[in-house]
C-alpha positions as CSV (number, residue, x, y, z in Angstrom):
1,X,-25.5,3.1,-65.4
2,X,-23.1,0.0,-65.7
3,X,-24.2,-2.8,-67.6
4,X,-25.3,-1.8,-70.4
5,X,-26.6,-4.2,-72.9
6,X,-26.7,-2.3,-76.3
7,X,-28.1,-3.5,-79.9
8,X,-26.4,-1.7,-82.6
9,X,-28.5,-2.6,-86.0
10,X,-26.4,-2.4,-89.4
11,X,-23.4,-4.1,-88.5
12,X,-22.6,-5.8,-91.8
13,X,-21.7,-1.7,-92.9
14,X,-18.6,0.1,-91.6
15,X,-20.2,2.8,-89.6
16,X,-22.2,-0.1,-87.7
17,X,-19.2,-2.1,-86.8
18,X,-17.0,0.6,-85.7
19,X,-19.8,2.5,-83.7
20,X,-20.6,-1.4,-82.0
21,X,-16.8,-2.2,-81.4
22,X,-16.4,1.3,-79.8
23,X,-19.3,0.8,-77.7
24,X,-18.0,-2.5,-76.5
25,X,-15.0,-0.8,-75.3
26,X,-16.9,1.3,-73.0
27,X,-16.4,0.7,-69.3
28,X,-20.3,1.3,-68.8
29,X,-21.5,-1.2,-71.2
30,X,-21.5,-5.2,-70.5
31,X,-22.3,-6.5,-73.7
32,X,-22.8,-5.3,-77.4
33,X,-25.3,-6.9,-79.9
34,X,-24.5,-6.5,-83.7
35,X,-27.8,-7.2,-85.6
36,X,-27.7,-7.5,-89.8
37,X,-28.9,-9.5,-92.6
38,X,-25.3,-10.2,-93.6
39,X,-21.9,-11.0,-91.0
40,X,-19.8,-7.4,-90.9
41,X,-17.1,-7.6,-93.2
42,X,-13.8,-6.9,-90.6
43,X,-13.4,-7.5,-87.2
44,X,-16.3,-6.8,-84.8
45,X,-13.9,-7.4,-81.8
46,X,-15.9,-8.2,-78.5
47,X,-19.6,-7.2,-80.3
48,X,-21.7,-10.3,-80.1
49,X,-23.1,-10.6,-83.9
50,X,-26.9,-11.7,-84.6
51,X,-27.9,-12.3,-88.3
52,X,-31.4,-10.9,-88.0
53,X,-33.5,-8.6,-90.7
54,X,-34.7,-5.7,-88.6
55,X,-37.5,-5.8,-91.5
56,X,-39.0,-9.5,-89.4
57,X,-41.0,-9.0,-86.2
58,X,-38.1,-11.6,-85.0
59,X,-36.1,-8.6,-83.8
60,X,-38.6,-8.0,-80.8
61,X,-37.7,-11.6,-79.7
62,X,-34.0,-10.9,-80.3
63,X,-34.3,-7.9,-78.3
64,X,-36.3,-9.5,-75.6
65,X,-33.8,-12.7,-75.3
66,X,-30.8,-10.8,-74.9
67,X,-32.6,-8.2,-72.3
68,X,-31.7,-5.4,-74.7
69,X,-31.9,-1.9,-72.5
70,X,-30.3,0.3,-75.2
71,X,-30.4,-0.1,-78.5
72,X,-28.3,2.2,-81.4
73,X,-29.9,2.3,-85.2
74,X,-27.2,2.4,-87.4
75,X,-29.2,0.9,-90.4
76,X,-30.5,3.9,-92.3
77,X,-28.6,3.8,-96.0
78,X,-28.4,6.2,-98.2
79,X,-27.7,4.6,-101.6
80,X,-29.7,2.0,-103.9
81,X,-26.8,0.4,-105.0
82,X,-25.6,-1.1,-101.6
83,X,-28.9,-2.4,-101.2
84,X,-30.0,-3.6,-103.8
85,X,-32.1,-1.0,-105.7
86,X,-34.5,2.0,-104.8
87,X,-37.3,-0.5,-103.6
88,X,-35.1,-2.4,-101.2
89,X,-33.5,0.2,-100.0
90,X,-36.9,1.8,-98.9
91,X,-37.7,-1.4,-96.9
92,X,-34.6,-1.2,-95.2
93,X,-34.9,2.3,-94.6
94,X,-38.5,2.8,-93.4
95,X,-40.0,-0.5,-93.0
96,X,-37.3,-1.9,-90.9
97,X,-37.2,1.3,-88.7
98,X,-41.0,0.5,-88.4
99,X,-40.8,-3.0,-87.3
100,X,-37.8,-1.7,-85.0
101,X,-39.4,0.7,-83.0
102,X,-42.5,-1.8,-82.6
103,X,-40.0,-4.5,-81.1
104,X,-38.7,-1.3,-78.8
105,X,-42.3,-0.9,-78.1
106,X,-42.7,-3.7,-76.7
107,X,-39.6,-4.4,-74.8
108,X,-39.7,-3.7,-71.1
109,X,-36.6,-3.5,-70.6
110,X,-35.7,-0.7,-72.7
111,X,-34.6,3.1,-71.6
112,X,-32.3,4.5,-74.1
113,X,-33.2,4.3,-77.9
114,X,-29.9,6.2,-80.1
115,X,-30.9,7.2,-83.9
116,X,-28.3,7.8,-85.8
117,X,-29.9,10.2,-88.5
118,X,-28.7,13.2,-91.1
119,X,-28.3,16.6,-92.2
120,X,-29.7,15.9,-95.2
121,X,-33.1,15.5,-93.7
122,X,-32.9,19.6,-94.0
123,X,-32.3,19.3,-97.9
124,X,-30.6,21.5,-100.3
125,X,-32.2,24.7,-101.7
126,X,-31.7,28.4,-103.2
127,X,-34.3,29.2,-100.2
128,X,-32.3,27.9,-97.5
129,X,-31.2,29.4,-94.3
130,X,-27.7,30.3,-93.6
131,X,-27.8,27.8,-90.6
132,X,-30.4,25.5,-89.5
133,X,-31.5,24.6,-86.5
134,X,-32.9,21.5,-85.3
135,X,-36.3,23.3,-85.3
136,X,-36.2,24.4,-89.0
137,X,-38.4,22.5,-91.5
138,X,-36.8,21.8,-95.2
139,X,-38.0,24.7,-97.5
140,X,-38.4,22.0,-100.1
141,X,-39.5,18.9,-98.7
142,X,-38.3,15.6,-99.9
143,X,-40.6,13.9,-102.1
144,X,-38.1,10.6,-103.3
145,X,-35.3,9.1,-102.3
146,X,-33.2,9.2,-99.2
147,X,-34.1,12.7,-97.9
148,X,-37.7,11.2,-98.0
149,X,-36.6,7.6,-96.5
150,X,-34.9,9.7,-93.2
151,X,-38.0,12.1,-92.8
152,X,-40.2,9.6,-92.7
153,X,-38.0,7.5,-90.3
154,X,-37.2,10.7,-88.0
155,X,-41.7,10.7,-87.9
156,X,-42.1,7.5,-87.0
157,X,-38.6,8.0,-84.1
158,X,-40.7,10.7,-82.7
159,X,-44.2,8.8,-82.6
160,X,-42.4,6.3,-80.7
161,X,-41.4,8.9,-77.9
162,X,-44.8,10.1,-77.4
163,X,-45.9,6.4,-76.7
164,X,-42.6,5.3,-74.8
165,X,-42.0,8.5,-72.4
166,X,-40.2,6.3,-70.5
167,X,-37.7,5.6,-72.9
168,X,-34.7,8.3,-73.6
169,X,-34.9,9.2,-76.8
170,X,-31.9,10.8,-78.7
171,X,-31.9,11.6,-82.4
172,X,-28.3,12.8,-83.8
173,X,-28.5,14.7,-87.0
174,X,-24.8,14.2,-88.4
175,X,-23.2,16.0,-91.1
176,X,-21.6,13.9,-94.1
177,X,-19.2,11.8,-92.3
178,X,-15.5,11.6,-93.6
179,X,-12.6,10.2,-93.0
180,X,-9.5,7.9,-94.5
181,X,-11.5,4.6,-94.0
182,X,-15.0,6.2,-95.1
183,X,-17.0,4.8,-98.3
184,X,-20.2,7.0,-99.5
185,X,-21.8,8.7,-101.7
186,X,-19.8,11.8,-100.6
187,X,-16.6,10.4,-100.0
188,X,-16.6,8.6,-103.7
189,X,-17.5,12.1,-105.2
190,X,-14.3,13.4,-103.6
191,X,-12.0,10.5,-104.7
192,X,-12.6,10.9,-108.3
193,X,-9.5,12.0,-110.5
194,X,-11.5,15.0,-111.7
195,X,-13.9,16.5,-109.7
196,X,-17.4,18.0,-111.7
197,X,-18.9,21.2,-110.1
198,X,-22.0,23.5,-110.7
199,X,-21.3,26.1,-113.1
200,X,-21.4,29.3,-110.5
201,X,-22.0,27.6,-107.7
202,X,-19.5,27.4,-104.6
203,X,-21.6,25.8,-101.9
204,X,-21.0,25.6,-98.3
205,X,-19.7,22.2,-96.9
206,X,-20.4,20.5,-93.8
207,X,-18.5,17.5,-92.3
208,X,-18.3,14.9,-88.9
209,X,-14.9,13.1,-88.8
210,X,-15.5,9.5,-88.8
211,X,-13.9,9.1,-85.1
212,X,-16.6,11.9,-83.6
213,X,-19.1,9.8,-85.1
214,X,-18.5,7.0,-82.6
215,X,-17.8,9.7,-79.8
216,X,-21.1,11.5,-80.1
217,X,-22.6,7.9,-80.3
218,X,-21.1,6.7,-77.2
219,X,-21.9,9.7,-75.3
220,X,-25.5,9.5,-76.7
221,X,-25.6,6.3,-75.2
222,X,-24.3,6.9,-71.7
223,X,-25.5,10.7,-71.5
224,X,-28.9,10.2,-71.5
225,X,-30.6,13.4,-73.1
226,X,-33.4,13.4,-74.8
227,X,-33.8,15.1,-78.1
228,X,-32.8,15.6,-81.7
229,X,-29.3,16.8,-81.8
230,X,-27.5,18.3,-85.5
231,X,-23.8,17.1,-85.3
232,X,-21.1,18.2,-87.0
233,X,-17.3,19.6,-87.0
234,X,-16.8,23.5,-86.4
235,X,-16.9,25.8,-89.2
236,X,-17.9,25.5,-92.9
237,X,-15.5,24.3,-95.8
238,X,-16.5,26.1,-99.6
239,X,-15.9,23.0,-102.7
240,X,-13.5,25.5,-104.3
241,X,-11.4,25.2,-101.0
242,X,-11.9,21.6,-101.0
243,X,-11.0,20.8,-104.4
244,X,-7.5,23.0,-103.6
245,X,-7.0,20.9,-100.7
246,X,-7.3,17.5,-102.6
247,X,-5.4,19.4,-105.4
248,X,-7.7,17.8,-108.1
249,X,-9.0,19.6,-110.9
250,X,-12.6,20.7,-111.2
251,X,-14.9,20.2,-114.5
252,X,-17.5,23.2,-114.0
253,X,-20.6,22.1,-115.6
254,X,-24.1,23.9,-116.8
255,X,-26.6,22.8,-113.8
256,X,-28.9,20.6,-116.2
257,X,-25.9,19.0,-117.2
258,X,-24.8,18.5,-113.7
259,X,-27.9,16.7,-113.0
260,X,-28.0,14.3,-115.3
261,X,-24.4,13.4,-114.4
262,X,-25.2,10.8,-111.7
263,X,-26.3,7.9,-114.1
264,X,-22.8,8.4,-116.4
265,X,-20.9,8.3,-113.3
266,X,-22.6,5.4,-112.1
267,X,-22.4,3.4,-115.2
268,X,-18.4,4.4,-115.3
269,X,-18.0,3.3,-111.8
270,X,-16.9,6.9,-110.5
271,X,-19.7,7.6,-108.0
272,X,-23.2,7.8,-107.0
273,X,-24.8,11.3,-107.7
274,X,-28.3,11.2,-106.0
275,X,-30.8,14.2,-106.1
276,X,-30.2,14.6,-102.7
277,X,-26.2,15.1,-103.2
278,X,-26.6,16.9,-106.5
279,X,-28.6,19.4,-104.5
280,X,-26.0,19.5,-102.0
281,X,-23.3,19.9,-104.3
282,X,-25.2,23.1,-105.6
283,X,-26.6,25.0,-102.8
284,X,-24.5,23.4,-99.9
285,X,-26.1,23.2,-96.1
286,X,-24.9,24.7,-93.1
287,X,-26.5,23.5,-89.2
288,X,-26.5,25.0,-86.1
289,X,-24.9,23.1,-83.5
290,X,-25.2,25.0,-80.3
291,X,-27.7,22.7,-79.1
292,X,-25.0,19.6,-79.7
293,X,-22.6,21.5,-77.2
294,X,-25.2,23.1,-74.7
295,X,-27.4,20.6,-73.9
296,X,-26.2,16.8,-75.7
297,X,-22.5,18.1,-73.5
298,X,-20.8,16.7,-77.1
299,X,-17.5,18.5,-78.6
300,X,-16.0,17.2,-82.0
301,X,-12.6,16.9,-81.7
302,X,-12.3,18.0,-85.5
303,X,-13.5,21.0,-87.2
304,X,-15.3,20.9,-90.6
305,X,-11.9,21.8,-92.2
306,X,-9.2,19.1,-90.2
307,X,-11.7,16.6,-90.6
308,X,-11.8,17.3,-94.2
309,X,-8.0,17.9,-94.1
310,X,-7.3,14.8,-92.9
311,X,-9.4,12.7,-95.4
312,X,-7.5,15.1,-98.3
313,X,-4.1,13.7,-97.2
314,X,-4.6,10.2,-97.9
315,X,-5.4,10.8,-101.6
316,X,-3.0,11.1,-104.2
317,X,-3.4,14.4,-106.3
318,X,-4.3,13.7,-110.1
319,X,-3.9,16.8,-112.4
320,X,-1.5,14.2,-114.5
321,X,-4.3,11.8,-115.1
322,X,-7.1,14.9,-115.8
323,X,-7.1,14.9,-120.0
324,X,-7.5,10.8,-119.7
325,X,-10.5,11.4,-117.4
326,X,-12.2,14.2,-119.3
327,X,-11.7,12.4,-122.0
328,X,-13.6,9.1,-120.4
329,X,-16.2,11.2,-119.0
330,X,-16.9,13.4,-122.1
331,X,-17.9,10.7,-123.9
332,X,-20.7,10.0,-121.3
333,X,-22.5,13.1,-120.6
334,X,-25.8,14.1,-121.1
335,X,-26.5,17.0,-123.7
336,X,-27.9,20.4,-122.5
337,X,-30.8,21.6,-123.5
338,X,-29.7,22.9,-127.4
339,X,-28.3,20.0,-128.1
340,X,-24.3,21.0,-127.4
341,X,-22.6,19.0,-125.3
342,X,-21.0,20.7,-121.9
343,X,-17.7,22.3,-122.6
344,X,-15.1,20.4,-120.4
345,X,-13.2,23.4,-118.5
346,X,-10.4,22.2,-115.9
347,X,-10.2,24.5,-112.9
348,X,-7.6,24.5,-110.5
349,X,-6.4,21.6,-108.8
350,X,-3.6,22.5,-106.1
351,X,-2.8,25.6,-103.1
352,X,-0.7,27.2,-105.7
């Protein structure tokens, strides 16, 4: 199909504005349409920008005006902080995806409808499959935060197909999403001078290179197939073999500790440990993704490990700077349960 007009909501972030400036440089589309409460922060290129809130019914008239046929939801956040707080970031997430679909519901114009969702809609657990597929409930499900936000989202995605069978409906479950330019929860845990792990825990790791990201996008747009899709590089990467690749050291810490880490880091400016990251960080998550390559036709160009690899190479290691860092983040953990604080234990930090 040429002449594509595409929407891409959530421009104002990174992963928006590159997925809408790659779009724009496809042949088959004609025009892309960024949509965000704030202008993106680099260059959007040829993407037309449109400062709307996806959460105001005034994105059906946006869609409608422009004669949107395709539109990309990119605007699904996974932290508090970049929003504004838990409360915000709920609207975003949920309401906005609400009052999104019901503008998509109502345009006639509309045949392709791309949702860019997560792994971590499967969630973390000791009960968890070595691999799921896209058919697999969570053994645990989500009951806050956003594991909760995307199920909820991915409910009302699907109640939207039933009533729009005319519409092409594609749903792309991604795995974390790394790369040199990439700023999340994940990618901040992994740029910290010392990394802290799970006491006996070595969980399997999952990852989508940023630049597959905006391949499986574009092909989700063009390809047409309907259907919920898990994404991610080949293979499976173990933390131990990431931290040696990073060559940072680790701080094994009690699980209970380890839990209550996420508010010292934040407070110290290191990174954002959710529930839904700490349970990653624990159990790990692996996905199937034959159903990516045999029906969706999509092959990442990067494995789990060159993706990872890659990211790894931009980063300075930081074993000099580890007895500073332990020192700053002694002083904020939480005790354990007898009322001793962690033991601080470096493990090994390079291939060596």
């Amino acid at each position: 199909m040429s002449g594509r007009t595409v929407l891409v909501t959530g421009v104002s972030r990174d992963l928006g504005r590159t997925c809408a400036r790659s779009l724009a440089n496809d042949p088959s589309v004609e025009r892309v349409i960024g949509v965000d409460v704030m202008p993106p922060r680099g260059d959007i290129g040829d993407v037309q920008f449109v400062r709307a809130d996806i959460r105001n019914p005034v994105i059906a008239k946006v869609i409608a005006r422009e004669d949107v046929d395709t539109v990309v939801h990119m605007s699904v956040i996974a932290t508090p902080g970049s929003a504004g707080g838990r409360g915000t970031m709920k609207e975003l997430n949920v309401i906005g995806t609400m009052q999104l679909l019901a503008a998509c519901q109502k345009a006639e114009s509309l045949r392709t409808l791309v949702v860019k969702s997560t792994t971590t809609v499967y969630g973390a657990s000791n009960r968890d499959p070595a691999m799921f597929t896209e058919d697999l409930e969570p053994r645990r499900p989500a009951r806050t935060g956003y594991a909760k936000d995307v199920a909820e989202v991915e409910g009302y995605v699907r109640g939207f197909a039933r009533r729009r069978p005319d519409v092409t409906v594609t749903t792309l479950r991604c795995a974390n999403v790394i790369g040199p330019r990439v700023v999340s929860p994940v990618t901040s845990y992994f740029r910290m001078p010392v990394i802290p792990t799970v006491l006996g825990f070595d969980p399997r790791l999952q990852f989508l290179h940023e630049s597959d990201l905006n391949r499986v996008l574009r092909h989700a747009v063009t390809a047409g197939v309907h259907g919920t899709f898990n994404v991610a590089g080949d293979g499976v990467l173990m933390l131990s073999q990431a931290l040696r690749r990073l060559q940072r050291p680790g701080v094994p810490l009690p699980g209970l500790a380890f839990g209550g880490l996420g508010s010292a880091l934040r407070s110290a400016r290191y990174a954002d440990l959710s529930p839904e990251l700490v349970a990653f960080l624990t159990y790990g998550r692996g996905v199937d993704t034959s159903r990516m390559r045999d029906m969706l036709g999509f092959e990442p160009r990067y494995s789990t490990e060159e993706a990872f690899g890659e990211f790894a190479s931009t980063l300075p290691p930081t074993g000099g700077r580890a007895d500073r860092v332990l020192a700053a983040v002694a002083e904020r953990l939480p005790e354990v349960t007898d009322d001793r604080p962690p033991a601080l234990t470096v493990t090994g930090g390079s291939d060596g």
